[in-house]
N, C-alpha and C positions, 0 to 999 in steps of 0.2 A: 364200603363195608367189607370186612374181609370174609371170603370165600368157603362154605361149609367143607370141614376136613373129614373125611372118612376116619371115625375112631378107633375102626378094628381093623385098617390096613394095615403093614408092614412100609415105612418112609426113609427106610435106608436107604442113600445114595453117596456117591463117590464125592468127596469135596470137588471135585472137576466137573459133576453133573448137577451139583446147588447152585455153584455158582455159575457153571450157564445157565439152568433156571430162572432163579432170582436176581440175580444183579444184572442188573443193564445200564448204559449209559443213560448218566443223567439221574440217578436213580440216587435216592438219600438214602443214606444206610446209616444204621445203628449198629455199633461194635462195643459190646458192653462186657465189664467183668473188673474187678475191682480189685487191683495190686496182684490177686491170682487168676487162675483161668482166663488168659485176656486171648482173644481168637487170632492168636498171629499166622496162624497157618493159613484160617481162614480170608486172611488180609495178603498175605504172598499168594495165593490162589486168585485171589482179585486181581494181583498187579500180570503176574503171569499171564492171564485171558485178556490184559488189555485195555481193562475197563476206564472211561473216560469221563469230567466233566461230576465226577459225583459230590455228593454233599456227605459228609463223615461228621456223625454225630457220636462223637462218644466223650464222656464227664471227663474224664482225665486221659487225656490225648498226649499219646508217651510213642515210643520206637515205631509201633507199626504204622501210628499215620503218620512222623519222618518219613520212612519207608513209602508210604504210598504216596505221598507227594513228593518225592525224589520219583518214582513211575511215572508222574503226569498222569494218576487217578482221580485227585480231589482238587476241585475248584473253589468249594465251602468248607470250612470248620465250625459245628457248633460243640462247642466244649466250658468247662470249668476248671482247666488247669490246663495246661500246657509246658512238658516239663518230661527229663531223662529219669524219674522215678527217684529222686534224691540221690542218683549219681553223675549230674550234671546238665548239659544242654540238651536241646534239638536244635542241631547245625542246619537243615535242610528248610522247616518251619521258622525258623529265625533269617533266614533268605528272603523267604516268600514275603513275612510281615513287614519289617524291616528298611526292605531294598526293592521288593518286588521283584528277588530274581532269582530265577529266571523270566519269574509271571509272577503278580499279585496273586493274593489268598486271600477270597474272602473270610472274615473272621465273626462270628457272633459270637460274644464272652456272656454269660451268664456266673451267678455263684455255683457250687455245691447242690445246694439245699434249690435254686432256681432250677435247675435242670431236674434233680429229682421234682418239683411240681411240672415242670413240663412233661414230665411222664407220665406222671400220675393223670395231669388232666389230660394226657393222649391215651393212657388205657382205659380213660373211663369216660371217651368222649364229650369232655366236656369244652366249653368255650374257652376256658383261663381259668387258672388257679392262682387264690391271692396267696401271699408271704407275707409276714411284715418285718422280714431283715433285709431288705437295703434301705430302711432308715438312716440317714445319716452316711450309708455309702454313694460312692460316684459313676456305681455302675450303669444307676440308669440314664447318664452322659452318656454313656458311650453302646446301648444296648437299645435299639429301637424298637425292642421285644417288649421291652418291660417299662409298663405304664400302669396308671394309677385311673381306680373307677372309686367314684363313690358309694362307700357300704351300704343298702339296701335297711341296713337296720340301727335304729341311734345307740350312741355310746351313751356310757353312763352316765356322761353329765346332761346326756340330752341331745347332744355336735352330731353332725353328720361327719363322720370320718372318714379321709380317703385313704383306701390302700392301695398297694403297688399288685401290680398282678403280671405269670406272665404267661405266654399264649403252648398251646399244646403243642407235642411235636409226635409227626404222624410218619413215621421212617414206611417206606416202599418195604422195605425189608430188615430185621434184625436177626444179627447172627450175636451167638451168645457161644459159648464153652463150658464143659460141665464136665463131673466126675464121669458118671455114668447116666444110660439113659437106656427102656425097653426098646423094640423096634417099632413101638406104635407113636412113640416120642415124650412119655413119661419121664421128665428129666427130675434127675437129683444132683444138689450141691449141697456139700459143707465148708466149715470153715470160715473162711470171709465170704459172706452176702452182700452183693452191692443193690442193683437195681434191674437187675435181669429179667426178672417175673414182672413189672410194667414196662419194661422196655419191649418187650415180645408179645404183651397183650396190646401194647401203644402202636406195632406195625401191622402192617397188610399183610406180610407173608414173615414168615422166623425159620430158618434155620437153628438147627443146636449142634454142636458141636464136642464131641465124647471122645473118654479117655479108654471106654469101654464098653460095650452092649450088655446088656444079663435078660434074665429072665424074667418074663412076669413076676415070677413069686419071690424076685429079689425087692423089689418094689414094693409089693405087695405088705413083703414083711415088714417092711421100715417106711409107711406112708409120710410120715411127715415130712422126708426130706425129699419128697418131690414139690420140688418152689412152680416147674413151670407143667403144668400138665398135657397129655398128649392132643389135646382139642385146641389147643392154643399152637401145636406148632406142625409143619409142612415137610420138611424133612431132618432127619440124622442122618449125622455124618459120623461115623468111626474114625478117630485119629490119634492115634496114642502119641504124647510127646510136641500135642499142637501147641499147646500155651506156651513154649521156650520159644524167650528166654525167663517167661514169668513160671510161677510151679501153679502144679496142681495138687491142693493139700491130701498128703497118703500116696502120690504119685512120684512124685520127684519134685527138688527143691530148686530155690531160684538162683539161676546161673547170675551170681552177680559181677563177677569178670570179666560177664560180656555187656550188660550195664556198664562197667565203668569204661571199658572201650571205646562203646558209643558214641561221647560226646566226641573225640578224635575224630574218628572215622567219619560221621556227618560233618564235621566243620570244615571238611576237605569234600568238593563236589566231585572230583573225580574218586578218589578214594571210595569215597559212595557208592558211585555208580559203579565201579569195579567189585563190591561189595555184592550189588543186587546181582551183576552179570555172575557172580561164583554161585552164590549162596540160594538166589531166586529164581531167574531167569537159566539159569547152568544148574537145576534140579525138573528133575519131571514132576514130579509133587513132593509133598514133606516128608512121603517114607525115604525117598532119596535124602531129602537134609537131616534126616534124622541119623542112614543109616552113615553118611559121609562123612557126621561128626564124632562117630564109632562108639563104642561098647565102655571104651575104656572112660570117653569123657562121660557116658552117661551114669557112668558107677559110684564117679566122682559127686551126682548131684542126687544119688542113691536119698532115701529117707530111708528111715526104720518103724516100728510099728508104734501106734500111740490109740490103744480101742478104745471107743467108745462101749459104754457097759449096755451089753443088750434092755428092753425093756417089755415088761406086759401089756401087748395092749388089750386082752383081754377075749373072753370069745362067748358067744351061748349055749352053755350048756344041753 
């Protein structure tokens, strides 16, 4: 059961001090955020510490877990796509599957919509959650996860019907990325919502991951857009510029010319590994990658303003 969080603490800590914390070898991690906010900083912080043998669960497994199995971080994938974001391969992931090389990857493929119920039924404790789309698909040849129990309750004609179900997934730790967040860990996102708020209630311990800290009464003012609450998570991390090369909507847009790179650069192992010695391993943390990729490229992925029109939420007179 996870561990009661002091809700009036302050949980700021250095991405170098979460992830010694949290992550240890051997340890399944969840790395969630969907096409924006994806925690790459929080993922080069893994490979940098060294971490080994882990299990990397995240729905659409794009650059950074490339990246960390080129490290020799991840022994497991459990995911729902596998794929350079629609600008082409994973040359490193496509080794591992493939060829087995340098080393086999273990792989568990579930759909989309199967991975969201695996969250679901791990934020809410449950045994397994049923689906009924992979009807007629062949996933469950190839997914030892997802099996079929007999419904508890008769169909309309009377039949016992069996549905496909598939089992919970309980990450040691999820790291997430977000707009802003209090210092008690109040998190808010906009924009694209993926599955972040059961993926964080589904772990043992969560990290969050911010573009900025504010104040209580920033929060305060705009409750709805806190998705993941401060009881639900262990610490914040302040990292401006961590989701690149994906954006953060109102922060900076997504570098897609280093997407189309990518597929290059991974289909070549050395080339790779040259990549993480500059880029990962040859930074002290992301303020360093941030600042070595200068001022002038990040002007270049500048946004402009797009408000959201305030609202009453009302008060007692």
């Amino acid at each position: 059961m996870r561990r009661t969080v002091d809700r009036t603490a302050g949980k700021v800590m250095s991405m170098r001090e979460a992830v010694a914390a949290f992550v240890h070898d051997g340890d399944t991690v969840s790395l969630e955020g969907f096409t924006h906010l994806i925690p790459t900083a929080a993922g080069h912080e893994i490979i940098r510490q060294g971490r080994r043998d882990l299990t990397v669960v995240r729905m659409t497994a794009d650059i950074v877990v490339d990246q960390m199995l080129a490290a020799g971080c991840v022994t497991r994938l459990v995911s729902s796509f596998v794929g350079n974001s629609s600008a082409g391969s994973l040359g490193e992931l496509r080794r591992r599957i493939e060829h087995a090389d340098p080393e086999p990857l273990a792989f568990e493929e579930y759909s989309h919509y199967g991975m969201i119920c695996r969250y679901l039924a791990g934020s809410q404790r449950l045994p397994f959650y049923p689906l009924r789309s992979y009807a007629g698909s062949d996933l469950p040849s190839v997914s030892a996860g997802i099996r079929k129990v007999a419904s508890p309750y008769p169909a309309a004609d009377g039949s016992t019907e069996q549905i496909y179900v598939v089992p919970p997934v309980n990450p040691d730790v999820t790291i997430i990325h977000a707009q802003r967040a209090d210092r008690r860990g109040n998190t808010q996102i906009w924009g694209l919502t993926g599955i972040q708020a059961e993926a964080v209630y589904a772990a043992e311990k969560a990290v969050v991951v911010v573009e900025e800290l504010v104040a209580d009464e920033v929060v305060r003012a705009d409750p709805n857009r806190t998705l993941v609450p401060a009881h639900a998570v262990d610490a914040v991390v302040l990292c401006p510029r961590g989701a690149h090369p994906s954006f953060a909507q109102g922060y900076y847009d997504r570098d897609n010319a280093f997407y189309r790179s990518w597929s290059a650069i991974s289909k070549d192992p050395v080339r790779l590994r040259e990549w993480l010695a500059e880029w990962v391993y040859g930074t002290a943390d992301h303020a360093e990658y941030v600042a070595r990729l200068g001022e002038e490229f990040w002007a270049g992925l500048a946004v402009g303003e797009a408000l959201s029109e305030p609202v009453n939420y009302g008060r007692r007179l």
